[in-house]
VOGU-3710 file (C-alpha; in Angstrom, 3 decimals, decimal comma):
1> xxxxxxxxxx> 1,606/17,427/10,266  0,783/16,431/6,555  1,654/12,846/4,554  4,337/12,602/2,168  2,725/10,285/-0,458  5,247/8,303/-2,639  4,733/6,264/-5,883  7,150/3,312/-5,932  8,091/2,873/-9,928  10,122/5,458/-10,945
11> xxxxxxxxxx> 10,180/7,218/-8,123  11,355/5,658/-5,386  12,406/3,004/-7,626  15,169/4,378/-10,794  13,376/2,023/-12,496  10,328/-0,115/-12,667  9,762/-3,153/-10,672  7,416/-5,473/-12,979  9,956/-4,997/-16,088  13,118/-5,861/-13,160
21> xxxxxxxxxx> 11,191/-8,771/-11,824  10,311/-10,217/-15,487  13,960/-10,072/-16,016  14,885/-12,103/-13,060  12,203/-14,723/-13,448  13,312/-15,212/-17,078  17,431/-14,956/-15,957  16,442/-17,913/-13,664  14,480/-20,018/-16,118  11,377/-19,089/-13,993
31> xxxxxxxxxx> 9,093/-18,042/-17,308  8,777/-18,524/-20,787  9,178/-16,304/-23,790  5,493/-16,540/-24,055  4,774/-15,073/-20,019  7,908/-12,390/-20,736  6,415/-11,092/-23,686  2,874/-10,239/-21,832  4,762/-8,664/-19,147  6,712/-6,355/-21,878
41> xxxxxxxxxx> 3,142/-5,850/-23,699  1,979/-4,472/-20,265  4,304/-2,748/-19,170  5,221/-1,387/-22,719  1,275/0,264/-22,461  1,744/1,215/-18,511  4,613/3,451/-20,044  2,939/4,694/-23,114  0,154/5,694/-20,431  -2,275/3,400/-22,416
51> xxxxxxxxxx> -2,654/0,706/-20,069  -6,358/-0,989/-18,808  -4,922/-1,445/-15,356  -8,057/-3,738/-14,002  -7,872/-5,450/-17,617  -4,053/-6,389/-17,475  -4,767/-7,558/-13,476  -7,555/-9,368/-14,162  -5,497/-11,252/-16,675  -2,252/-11,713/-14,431
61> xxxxxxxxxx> -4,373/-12,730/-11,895  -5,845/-15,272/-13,695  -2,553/-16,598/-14,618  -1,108/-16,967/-11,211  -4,466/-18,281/-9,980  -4,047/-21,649/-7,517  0,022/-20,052/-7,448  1,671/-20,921/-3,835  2,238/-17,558/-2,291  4,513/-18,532/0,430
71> xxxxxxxxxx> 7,020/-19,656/-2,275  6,072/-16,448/-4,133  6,964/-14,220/-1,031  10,237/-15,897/-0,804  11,453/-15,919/-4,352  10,057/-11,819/-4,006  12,256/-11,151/-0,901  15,162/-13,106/-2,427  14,303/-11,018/-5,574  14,525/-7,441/-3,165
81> xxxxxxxxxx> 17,721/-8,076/-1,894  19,489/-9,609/-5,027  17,991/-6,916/-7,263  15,649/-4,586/-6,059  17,478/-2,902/-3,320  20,009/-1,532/-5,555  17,927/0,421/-7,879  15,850/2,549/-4,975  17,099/6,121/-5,150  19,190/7,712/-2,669
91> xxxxxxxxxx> 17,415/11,550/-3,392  14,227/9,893/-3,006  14,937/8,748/0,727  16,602/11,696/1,211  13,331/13,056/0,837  11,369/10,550/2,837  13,426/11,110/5,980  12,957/14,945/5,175  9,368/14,253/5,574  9,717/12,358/8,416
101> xxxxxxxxxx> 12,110/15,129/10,461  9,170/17,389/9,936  6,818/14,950/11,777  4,725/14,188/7,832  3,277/10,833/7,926  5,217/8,895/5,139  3,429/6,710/3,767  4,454/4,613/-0,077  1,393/4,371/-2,311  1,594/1,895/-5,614
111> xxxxxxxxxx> -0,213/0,076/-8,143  1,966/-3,089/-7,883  1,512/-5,816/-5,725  2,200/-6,861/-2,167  4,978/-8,987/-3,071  6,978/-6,022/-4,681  6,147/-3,120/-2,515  6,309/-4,688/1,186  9,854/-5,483/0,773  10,730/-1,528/-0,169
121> xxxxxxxxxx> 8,054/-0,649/2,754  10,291/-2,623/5,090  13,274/-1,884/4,061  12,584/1,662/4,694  10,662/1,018/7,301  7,407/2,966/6,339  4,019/2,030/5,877  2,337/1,218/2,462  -0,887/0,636/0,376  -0,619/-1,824/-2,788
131> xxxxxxxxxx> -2,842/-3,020/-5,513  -3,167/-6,622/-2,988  -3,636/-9,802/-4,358  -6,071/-12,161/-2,371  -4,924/-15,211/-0,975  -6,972/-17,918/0,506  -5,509/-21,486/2,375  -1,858/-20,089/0,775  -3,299/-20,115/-2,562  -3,825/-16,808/-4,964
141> xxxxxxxxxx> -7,885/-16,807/-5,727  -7,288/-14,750/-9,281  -8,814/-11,718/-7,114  -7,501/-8,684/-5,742  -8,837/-6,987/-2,592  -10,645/-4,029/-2,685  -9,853/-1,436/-4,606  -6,911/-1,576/-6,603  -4,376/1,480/-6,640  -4,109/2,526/-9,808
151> xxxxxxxxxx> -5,059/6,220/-11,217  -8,558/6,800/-9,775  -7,763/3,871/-7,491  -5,107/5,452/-5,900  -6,986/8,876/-5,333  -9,435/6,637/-3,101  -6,633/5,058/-0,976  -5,177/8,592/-0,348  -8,290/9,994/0,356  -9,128/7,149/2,898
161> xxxxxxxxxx> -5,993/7,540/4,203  -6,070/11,493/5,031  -8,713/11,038/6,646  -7,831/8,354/8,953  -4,855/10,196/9,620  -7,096/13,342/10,184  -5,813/15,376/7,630  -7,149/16,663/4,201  -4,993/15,904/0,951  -4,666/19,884/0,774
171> xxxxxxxxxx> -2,291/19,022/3,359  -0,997/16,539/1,940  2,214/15,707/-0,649  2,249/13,316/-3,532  5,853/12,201/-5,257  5,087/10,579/-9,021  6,783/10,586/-12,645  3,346/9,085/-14,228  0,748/10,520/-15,714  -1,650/7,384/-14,841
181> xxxxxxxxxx> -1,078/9,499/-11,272  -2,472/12,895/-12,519  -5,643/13,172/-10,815  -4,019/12,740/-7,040  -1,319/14,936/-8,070  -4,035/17,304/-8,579  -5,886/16,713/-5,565  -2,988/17,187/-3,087  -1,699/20,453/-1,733  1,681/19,511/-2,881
191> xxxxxxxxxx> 2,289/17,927/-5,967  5,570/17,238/-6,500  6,866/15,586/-10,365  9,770/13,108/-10,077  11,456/12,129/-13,340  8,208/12,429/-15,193  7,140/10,333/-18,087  6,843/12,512/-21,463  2,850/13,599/-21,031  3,298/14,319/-17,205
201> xxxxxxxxxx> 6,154/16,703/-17,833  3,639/18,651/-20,283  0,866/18,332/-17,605  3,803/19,941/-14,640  4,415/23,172/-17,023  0,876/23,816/-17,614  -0,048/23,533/-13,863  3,218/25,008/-12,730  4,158/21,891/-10,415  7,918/21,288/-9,377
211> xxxxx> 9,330/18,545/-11,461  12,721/17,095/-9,815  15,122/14,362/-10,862  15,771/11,826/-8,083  18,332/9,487/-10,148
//
């Protein structure tokens, strides 16, 4: 028994779920052009692989700081099954359950937040590790917990998680189109390229990985 590692964006997702959620706050009247325009800028770099993950966290963190996050869980799950559900791919849970028939632990490993990636966790009913926003007394504190799982961050969640489930990540498979991901994808057994951004797709030829379109 290995884990199946999954990235959410672009991968399990045909698309990616900050830019989708932007659009629905700003459909709804939820945002200004001001707040929509920071999320593009961000997500603009995140593509472009030049993005200061802790930098652009720290900021939206700030911003939401003092937020309600029972209202935000709501308008997130309303969000999932309005939106979100629709755009996760039906190769990529093809693959999951493949995983799972062989008895691999599946588990869905992203740098977005809780409010994004537990309603894809439950829908597919899997387990997950997020980039998790603290919340105190129902209130978001303008921290996140722990580590965050972004690039290097996410190579410490995988790693924590082998070996909790007793395995070693040479055992282990990781599903990603970004290149932010490159340095798990090269510490697994079994990296595996899924509709890869433009300097990923140059990284899978060099290293010979198996690049695959899931939408």
């Amino acid at each position: 028994m290995g884990i199946a590692f999954f990235d959410m964006d672009k991968t399990l997702l045909s698309t990616s779920s900050g830019v989708l959620y932007i659009q629905y706050l700003w459909q709804r009247r939820l945002i200004n052009m001001s707040e929509l325009v920071s999320v593009l800028v961000i997500s603009t770099q995140y593509a472009l692989n030049f993005l200061n993950f802790p930098k652009a966290m720290a900021r939206m963190s700030r911003s939401i700081k003092g937020g309600d996050a029972v209202a935000t869980k709501a308008l997130c799950d309303q969000w999932f099954l309005d939106q979100m559900v629709h755009y996760i791919a039906p190769k990529a849970v093809e693959r999951l359950r493949q995983h799972e028939q062989r008895s691999d632990a599946v588990i869905l490993l992203s740098a977005s937040t809780q409010f994004a990636v537990e309603p894809v966790a439950r829908h597919l009913n899997i387990p997950y590790r997020c980039t998790e926003l603290e919340i105190k007394d129902n209130r978001f504190t303008g921290n996140v917990v722990g580590m965050h799982c972004y690039a290097e961050g996410k190579c410490y969640w995988a790693e924590r998680i082998a070996k909790e489930h007793n395995v070693s990540l040479a055992e282990c498979t990781f599903y990603s189109d970004s290149y932010s991901d490159h340095s798990l994808l090269e510490s697994v057994g079994h990296p595996v390229v899924v509709n890869p951004d433009r300097k990923l797709r140059g990284l899978a030829q060099l290293k010979d990985w198996p690049v695959e379109l899931f939408y």
